[in-house]
N, C-alpha and C positions, 0 to 999 in steps of 0.2 A: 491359696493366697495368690491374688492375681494383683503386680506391681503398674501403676501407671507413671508413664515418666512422660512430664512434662518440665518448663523450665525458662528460661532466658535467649531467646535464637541469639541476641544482638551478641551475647558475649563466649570466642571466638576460642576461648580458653576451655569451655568445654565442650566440643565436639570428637577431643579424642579420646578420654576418660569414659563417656558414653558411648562410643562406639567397644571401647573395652568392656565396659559393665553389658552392655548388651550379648557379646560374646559370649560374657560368665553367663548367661541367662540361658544361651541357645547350649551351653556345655553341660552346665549342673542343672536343667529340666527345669527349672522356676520361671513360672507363667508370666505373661507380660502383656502392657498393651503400649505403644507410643502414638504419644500424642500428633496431632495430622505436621501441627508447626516443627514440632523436633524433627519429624520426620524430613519434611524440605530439608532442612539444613543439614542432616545428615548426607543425604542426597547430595547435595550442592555441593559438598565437601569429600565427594568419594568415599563415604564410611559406612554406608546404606547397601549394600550391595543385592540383599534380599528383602528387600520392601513387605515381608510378610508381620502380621498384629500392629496394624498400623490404624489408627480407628480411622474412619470418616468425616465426623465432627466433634466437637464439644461437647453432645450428650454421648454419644454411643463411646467416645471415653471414658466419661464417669461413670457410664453404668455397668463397663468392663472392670473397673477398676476397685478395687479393696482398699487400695494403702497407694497413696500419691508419692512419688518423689521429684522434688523440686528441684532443680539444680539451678545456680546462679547464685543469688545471696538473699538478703532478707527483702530486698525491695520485691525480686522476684517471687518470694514465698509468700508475701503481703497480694502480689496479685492471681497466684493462683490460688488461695484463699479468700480473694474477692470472687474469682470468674465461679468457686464450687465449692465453696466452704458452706453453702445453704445443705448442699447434699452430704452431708454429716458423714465426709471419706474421713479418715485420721488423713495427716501430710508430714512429712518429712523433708525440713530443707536441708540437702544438700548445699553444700559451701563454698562456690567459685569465686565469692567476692570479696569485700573486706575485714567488715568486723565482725559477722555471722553472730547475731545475738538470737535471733531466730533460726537459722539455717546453722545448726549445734553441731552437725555430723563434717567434720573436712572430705572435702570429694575420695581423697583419697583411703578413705578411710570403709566405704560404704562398703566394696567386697567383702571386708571384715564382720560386715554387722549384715550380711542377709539371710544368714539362719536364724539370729535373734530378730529378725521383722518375720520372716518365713512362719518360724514356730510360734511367733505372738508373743516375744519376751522382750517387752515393750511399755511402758506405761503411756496414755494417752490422757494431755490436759487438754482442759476446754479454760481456753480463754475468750474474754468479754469482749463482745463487739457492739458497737453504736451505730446507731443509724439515725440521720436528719432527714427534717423536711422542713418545707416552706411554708408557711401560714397562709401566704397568698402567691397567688403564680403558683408555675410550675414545679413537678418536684425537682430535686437535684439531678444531674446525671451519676453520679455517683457517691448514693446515698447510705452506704453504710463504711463502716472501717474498723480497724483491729487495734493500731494503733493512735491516730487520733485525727480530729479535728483542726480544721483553723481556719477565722476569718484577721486577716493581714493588709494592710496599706499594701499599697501596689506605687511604684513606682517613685517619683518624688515628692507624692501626698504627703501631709507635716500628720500627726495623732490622730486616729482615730476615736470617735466617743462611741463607747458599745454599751449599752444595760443589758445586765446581767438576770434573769428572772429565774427561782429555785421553785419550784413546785407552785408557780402562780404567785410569789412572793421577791419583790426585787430584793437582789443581795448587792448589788453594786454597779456603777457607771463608770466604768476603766476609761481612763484618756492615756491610750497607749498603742504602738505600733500597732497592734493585736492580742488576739487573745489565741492559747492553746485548748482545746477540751481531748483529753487523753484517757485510754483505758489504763490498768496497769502492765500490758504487755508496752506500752505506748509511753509509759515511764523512765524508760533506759534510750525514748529516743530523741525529738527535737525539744520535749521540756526539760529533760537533762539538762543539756545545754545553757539553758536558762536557768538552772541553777535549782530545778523542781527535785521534790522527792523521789526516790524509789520506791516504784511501791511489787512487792511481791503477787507471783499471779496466784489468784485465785484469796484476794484478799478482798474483795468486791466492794471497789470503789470507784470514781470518777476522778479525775484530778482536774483541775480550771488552774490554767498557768495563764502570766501576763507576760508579752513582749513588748521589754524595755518598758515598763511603765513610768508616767512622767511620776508621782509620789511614791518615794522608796517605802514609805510604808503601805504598799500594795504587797501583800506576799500569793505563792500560789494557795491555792483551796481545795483540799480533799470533801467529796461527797460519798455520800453512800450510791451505791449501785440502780437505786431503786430512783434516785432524782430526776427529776425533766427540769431542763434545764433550756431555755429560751434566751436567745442572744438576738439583736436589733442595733446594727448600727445607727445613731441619729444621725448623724448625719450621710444622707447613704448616698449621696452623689458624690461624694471624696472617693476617690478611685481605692477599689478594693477588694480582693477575691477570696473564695471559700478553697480548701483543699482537703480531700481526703488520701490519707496516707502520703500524703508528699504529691501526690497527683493536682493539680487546677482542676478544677471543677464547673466555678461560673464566676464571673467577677460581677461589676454594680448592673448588667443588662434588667438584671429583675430584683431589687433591692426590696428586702422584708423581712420580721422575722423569720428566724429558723428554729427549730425544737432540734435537738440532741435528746436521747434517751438509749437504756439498754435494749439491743436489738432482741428480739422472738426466739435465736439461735446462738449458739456457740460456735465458734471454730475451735478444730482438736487438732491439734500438734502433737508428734511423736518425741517421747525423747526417750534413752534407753536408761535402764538400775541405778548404772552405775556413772551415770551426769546429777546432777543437781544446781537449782539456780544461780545458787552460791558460790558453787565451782566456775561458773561460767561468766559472774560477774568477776570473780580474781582474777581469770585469764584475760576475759574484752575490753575489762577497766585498767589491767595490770595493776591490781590490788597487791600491795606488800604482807609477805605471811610473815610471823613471826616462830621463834624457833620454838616456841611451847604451842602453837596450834597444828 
């Protein structure tokens, strides 16, 4: 089992915890590759001292690598399952950041858990990723995501008017800041917020949240998995941009429909036996237990 460790350069908090875990690696024989970026900063930071399994690029780390680990928090795990979650590695986020709904394992924690990755005592989920395009124009630059979608007002634009289309069939014309489209890993994050459902992974659905809709009797809308789903602002010169995963994307330069559907692939996430979704939401939600549960 050969470990790749990739991660967050910008965040300044892990570069000692990684030079330790790197240690444990060169001490207890367990294979490794580091990624080219970890590696600068390691460097830069005096922690690097023997620059050896350091890959070259972006392919020849994924193709060294068995089982990813991520360090930073979930935005971080969100992009390293962009940059290689096509190449069906499991990933593992490690936890440098805040609420870790993704990134399960606390950094400090991993030493504890590398003979259960080592020995493969581990379970591995595939959660649902989507991917857009453009009906006309170019495609997106960053056309798939894990956790969701959005087209959003940009700046001090008043409502945007968006139709909604389910399998070639209009379901609605929101007049609302925007709209969310979310998997259900993408459930616990900026449609939360808004007051959207939970949905558990591997429950294979879509979700369509509205932001700030001007008719309260807009609520959000669960789909099944299998729906295309077509969004069109009409009015598409109202200043307004697309994002995936929290990332910009493209604002009104090329305004048209877009398709959302389920992508061709899975990303697989690691989590260990003895975690479970439940547990994870009573801790990141601070869910109150009672004394018969």
């Amino acid at each position: 089992m050969r470990f790749g460790i990739t991660g967050n350069p910008g965040k300044d908090t892990l570069w000692r915890p990684l030079s330790d875990l790197i240690h444990t690696f060169r001490e207890s024989g367990y294979t490794y590759v580091i990624h080219p970026d970890m590696a600068i900063g390691l460097e830069r930071n005096g922690l690097l001292t023997k620059p050896d399994n350091v890959a070259s690029d972006d392919q020849a780390f994924i193709d060294a690598a068995d089982i990813l680990l991520s360090f930073g928090g979930d935005g971080t795990l969100l992009n390293t399952v962009a940059a290689f979650g096509e190449h069906a590695k499991p990933v593992l986020g490690v936890n440098h950041g805040r609420l870790g709904f993704l990134a399960n394992v606390e950094g400090g924690e991993l030493i504890d858990r590398l003979n259960q990755l080592d020995e493969g005592d581990f379970v591995v989920e595939e959660r649902l990723v989507l991917e857009a395009e453009r009906l006309d124009g170019p495609s997106l630059p960053v056309p798939r995501a894990v956790n969701e979608f959005t087209v959003q007002r940009s700046g001090a634009a008043g409502l945007l008017s968006i139709r909604v289309r389910v399998d070639g069939v209009v379901m609605n014309t929101y007049w609302s800041d925007g709209l969310i489209i979310s998997t259900p890993t993408g459930s616990t994050a900026y449609s939360l917020s808004l007051g959207g459902p939970i949905m558990a992974p591997g429950c294979g659905s879509i979700l369509i949240s509205p932001i700030a809709p001007h008719s309260l009797t807009v609520r959000p809308v669960v789909l099944p998995d299998s729906a295309v789903i077509e969004l069109e602002v009409l009015d598409a010169e109202r200043p307004h941009i697309i994002t995936s995963d929290g990332i910009s994307v493209e604002g009104t330069k090329h305004p048209g429909p877009i398709r959302i559907k389920r992508a061709d692939h899975h990303v697989k996430l690691i989590r260990f036996k003895d975690q479970d979704y439940f547990s994870t939401l009573r801790s990141k939600l601070m869910w109150g237990v009672s004394k018969t549960q």
